[in-house]
N, C-alpha and C positions, 0 to 999 in steps of 0.2 A: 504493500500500500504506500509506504514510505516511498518506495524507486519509482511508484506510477505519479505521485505529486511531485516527486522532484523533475521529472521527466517533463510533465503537462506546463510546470513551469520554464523551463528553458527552453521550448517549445512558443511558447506563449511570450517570453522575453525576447525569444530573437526577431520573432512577427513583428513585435512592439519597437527594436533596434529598427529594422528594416524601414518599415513605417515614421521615423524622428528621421531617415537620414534625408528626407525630402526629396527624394529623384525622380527621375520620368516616374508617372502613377502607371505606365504599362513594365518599365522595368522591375518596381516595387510589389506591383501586383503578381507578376510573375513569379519573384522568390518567396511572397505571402504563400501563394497555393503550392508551389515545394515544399515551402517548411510543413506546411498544412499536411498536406497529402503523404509525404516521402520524408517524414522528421529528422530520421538519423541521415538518409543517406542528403538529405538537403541540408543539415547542419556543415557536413563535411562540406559540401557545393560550394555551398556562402563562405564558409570560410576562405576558401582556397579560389571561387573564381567572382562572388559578389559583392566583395566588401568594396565600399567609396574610399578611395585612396588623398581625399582632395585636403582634406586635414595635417597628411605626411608631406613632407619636400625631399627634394632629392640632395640638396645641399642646404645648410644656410643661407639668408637673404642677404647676410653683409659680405660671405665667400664669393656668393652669385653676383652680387654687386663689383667684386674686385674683378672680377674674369669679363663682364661686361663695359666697364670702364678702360681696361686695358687695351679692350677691345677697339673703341671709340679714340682713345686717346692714339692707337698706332694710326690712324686714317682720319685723323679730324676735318684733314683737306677736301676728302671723297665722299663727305657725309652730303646726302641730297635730301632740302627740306619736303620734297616733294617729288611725284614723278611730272615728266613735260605734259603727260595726256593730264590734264585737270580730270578726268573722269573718275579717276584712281586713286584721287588723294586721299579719299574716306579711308579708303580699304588700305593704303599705306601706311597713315596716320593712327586707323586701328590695328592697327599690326606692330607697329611701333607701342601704344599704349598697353594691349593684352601682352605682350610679348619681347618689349624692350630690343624688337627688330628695327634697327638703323638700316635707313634706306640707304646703299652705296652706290656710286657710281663708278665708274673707271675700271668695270670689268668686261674682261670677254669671257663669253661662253660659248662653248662646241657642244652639238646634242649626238650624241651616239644613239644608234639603236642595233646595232649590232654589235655585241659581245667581244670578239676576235681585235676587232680595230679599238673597244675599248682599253680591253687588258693590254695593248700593244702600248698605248700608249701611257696606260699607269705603270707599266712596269718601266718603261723610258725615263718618264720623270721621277719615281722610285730611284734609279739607276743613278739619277742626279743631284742627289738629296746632299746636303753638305752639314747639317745642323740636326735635322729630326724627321721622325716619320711618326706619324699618327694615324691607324686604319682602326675599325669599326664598323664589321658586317653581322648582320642577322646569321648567317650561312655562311659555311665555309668549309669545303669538302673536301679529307685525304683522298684526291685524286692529282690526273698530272698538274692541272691546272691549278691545284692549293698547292703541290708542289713545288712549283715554281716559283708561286710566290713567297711559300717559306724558305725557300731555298738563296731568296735574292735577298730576303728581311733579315734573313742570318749575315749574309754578306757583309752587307751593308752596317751592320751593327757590330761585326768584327773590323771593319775601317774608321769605329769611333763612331757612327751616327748612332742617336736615341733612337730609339724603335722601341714603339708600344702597339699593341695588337689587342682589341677586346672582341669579344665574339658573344652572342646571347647563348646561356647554358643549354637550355631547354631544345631551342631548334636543333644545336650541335651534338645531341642528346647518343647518337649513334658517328659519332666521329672518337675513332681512337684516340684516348689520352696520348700513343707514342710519338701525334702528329702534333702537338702542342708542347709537349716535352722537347725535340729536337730543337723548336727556337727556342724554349729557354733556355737550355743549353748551348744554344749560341748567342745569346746573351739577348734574345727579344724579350722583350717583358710585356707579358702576355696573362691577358683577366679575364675571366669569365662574367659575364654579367648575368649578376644574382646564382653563385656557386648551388647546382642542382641539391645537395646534403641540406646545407641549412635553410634554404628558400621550401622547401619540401614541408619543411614543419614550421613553418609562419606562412601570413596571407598573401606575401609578398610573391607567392609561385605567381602570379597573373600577372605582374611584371615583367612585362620583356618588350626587349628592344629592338625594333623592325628596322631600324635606321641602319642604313646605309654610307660611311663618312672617310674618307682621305682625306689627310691634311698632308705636303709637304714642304717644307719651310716657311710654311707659314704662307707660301703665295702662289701654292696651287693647291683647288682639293677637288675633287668628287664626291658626286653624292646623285640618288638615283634610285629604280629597283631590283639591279643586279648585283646578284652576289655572287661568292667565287665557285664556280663548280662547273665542270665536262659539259654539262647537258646545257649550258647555256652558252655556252659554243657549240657543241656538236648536237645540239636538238635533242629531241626525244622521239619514243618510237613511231608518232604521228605527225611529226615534223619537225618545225625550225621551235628554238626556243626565242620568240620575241619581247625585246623588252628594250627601254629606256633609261641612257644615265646621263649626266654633263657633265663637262670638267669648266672650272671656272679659273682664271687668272685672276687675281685683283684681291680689291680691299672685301669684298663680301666672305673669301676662303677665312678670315678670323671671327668671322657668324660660325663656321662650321665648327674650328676650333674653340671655341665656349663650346659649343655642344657634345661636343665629345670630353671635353675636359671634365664639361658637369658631371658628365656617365661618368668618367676614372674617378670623380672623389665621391660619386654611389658608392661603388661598390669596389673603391681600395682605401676610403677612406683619406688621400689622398691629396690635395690640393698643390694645384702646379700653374699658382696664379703668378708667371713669370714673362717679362717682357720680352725673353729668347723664345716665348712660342708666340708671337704677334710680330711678324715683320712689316717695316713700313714698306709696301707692296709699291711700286713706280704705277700707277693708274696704266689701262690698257687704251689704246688710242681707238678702240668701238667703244667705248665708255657705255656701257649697257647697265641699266639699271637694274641690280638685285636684292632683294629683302631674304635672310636665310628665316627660316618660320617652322617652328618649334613646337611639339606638343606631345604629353604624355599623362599618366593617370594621376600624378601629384601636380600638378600645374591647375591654377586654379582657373582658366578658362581651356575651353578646347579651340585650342587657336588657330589651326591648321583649319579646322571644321568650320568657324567662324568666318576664316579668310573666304574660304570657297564659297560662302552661301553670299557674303557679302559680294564676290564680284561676279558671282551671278546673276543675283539682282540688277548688275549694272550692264549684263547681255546686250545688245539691242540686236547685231543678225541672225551672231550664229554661237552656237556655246559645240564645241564638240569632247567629248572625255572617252577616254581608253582605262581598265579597269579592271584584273583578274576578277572583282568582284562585285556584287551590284547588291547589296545589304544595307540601304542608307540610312543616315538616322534619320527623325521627321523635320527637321529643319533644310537639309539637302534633297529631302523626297517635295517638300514643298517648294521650295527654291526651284527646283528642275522644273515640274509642273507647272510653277508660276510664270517660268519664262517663256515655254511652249504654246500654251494657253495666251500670251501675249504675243506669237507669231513670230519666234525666235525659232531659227534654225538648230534642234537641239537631236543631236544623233550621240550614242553612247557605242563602245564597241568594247567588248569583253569576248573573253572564249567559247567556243565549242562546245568545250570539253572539262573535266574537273580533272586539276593537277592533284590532290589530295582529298579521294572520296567525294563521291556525287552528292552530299547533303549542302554543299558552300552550293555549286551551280542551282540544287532545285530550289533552294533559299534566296536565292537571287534570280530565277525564272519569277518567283511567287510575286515580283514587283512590277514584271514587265506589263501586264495590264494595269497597271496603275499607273504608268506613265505613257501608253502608248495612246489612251484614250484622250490624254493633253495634246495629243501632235508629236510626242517623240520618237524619233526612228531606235531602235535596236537593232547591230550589226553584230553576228556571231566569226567570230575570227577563226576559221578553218584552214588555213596553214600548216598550224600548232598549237602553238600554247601563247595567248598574251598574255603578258606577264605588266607589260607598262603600266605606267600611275601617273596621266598627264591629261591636264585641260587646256585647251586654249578659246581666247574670246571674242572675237572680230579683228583680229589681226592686230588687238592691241595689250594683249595680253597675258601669259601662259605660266600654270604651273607644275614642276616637276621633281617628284619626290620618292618617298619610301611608301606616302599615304596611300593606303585603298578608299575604294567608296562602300568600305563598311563598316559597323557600329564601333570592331577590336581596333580597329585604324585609329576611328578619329575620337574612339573614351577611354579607351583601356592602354593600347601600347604607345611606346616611346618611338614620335617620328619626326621627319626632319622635308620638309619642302622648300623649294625655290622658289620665289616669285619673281616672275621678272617682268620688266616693263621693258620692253622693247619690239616693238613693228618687226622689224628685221625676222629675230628667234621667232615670234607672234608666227608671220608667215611663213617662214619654212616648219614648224611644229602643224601648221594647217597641211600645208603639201605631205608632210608625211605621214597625216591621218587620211588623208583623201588617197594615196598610194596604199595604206594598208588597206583600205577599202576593195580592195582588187581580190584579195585574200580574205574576200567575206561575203555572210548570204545575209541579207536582209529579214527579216521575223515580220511576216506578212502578218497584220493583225489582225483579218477574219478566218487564217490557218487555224492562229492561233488560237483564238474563242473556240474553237474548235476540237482542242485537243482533250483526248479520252480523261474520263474525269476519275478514275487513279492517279492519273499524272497531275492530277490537281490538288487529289489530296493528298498525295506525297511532301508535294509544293509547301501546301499550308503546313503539316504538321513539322518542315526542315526551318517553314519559318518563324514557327513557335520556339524555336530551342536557339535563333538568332543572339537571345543575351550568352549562351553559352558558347558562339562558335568564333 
């Protein structure tokens, strides 16, 4: 009797936690009838995948302050009050507010979407590093390709350069420890983000970090959806693997470097608020406008999320977005809607096919009537695999990141996008969405109303479990 009132009450107090922490009333609702229904195995849930994190920081606010300052102070020359297109200033100026992103000018950027010529060219500037090297991938696979780059981080680190390397624990979850031993052993210094042991038994497992980041010396970095692994060079069994990164010159690579630095003093405890990782960068003579923009589950606004609704709203032809996933929260789901409905040219192109189990793709079919009956095109990319994470919006403005257009992207994990304001990128980011277009079918929307109604409620019930995926 004792173990059934102690039961009924921590049962009835988690309800009660869930319900004070104020969140979406569908996200809250949904762990209300777990805890309800599924007590024990939904106490485990919450703990490990529902808890709001917005209370924790990732570092202190006067540590955050030194690495942001430093930031500012190496480019105070390149600092842009604004961008040229006036249309963008809201969305710059909030982005600067939520997120202490300084708009830069004086960079160039190159947009890769193919693999091969990417890695060619980080491992080049890798190769030229004279001070430090700073990477931080989601993924990072002992094959030839992780290979080679621990093989070159070793190098490079036995000729005197700093070399740090963090990786998120969880994804890496099936890469041999002997592949992460051999750089430190050659003197890389190398972190896991959020060590699998002790993340395991605190709430903190639902921390991880999708970001994607090179820094090297300070005045070039990358950043994008690719990480390191064969298949994205050599495809998969159904095709090419496609996907998008850029490399940036300029004052905006020490946006990148805060961000990764914040990650090393997560999870080494660590602070390496020093003016040898901020170089004062010689501006690039395409002076392209970039904002680096930031978002994770201790961050008190979702800012990445905010930026995109915000300069969709400001659409007026054409909004086009590439997307492994289509899971949005309801601020991106209305924002899209809204802009279609108002006669904006809004087409979305995602895969196929599901890279990891078909519950992410039928979870993401479960939306396409809801945006198709606004005027939005859906384009299924039959290739391969899209893998990209990139918007652009009348030729005036494009962003390109680690973000998906799903819930884990823009509430849960640690990610990192580019804005950029620049016509030039604007336009060729359009060319090469209208070129992937060749390598896709169209989602006929009276097919679709059509289709067998198993595949419907498949649909519904993958998009039920949307807070868990």
């Amino acid at each position: 009797m004792v173990f059934e009132i102690l039961y009924i009450l921590i049962v009835v107090s988690s309800i009660f936690l869930v319900v004070m922490e104020n969140r979406k009333p569908e996200i809250a609702l949904f762990w209300v009838i777990v805890l309800a229904v599924f007590p024990v195995v939904g106490l485990v849930l919450y703990f490990f995948l529902g808890k709001d994190y917005r209370s924790k920081r990732v570092i202190k606010a006067d540590e955050m302050q030194q690495l942001e300052q430093l930031c500012l102070a190496s480019h105070s020359a390149s600092l842009v009050p604004v961008p040229k297109n006036e249309r963008y200033n809201k969305l710059a100026s909030m982005m600067y507010g939520a997120n202490k992103a300084p708009l830069f000018g004086g960079n160039d950027v190159r947009i890769f979407t193919d693999f091969t010529p990417m890695f060619n060219s980080m491992m080049s500037d890798i190769e030229t590093a004279t001070n430090y090297i700073h990477i931080q991938f989601y993924k990072i696979e002992d094959d030839e390709v992780g290979q080679q780059l621990a093989q070159l981080l070793v190098r490079k680190a036995q000729e005197g350069v700093d070399v740090r390397l963090m990786y998120d624990s969880f994804a890496n979850l099936m890469v041999r420890g002997r592949y992460y031993d051999q750089m430190r052993r050659g003197g890389v210094k190398v972190q896991a983000f959020l060590k699998l042991v002790p993340s395991m038994l605190t709430r903190d497992v639902n921390c991880r970090t999708h970001r994607k980041i090179v820094v090297i010396d300070g005045k070039i970095g990358y950043t994008g959806g690719m990480n390191i692994a064969r298949r994205y060079r050599d495809g998969i069994k159904h095709g090419v693997w496609r996907d998008t990164q850029i490399r940036i010159y300029g004052p905006a690579v020490s946006q990148l470097e805060v961000a990764l630095l914040a990650d090393w003093r997560f999870c080494t405890k660590e602070l390496l608020a020093s003016e040898r990782f901020f170089a004062n960068v010689v501006p690039a003579s395409s002076n392209q406008l970039c904002q680096i923009v930031t978002s994770g589950p201790m961050d008190e606004w979702n800012t990445v999320m905010q930026g995109m609704v915000q300069a969709i709203a400001q659409s007026r032809r054409y909004l086009y977005i590439q997307t492994p996933y289509f899971i949005p929260t309801q601020p991106i789901l209305l924002a899209i809607r809204n802009a279609a409905i108002a006669g904006v040219d809004v087409r979305i192109m995602m895969p196929s096919t599901a890279d990891r189990g078909s519950l992410m793709l039928h979870a993401s079919e479960s939306y396409f009537s809801d945006v198709m009956k606004a005027g939005v095109k859906i384009y299924l990319y039959d290739k391969g695999y899209l893998h990209a994470k990139t918007m652009v919006i009348d030729d005036e403005f494009l962003t390109i990141g680690s973000t998906n257009f799903d819930s884990r992207s823009m509430e849960q994990n640690f990610e990192v996008n580019a804005f950029l304001y620049d016509s030039g990128l604007a336009m060729l980011q359009h060319k090469i969405f209208l070129n992937d277009m060749h390598d896709c079918h169209e989602v006929d929307p009276a097919l679709w109303n059509r289709r067998p109604f198993p595949r419907r409620i498949v649909e519904s019930l993958s998009r039920l479990l949307t807070p868990l995926l």
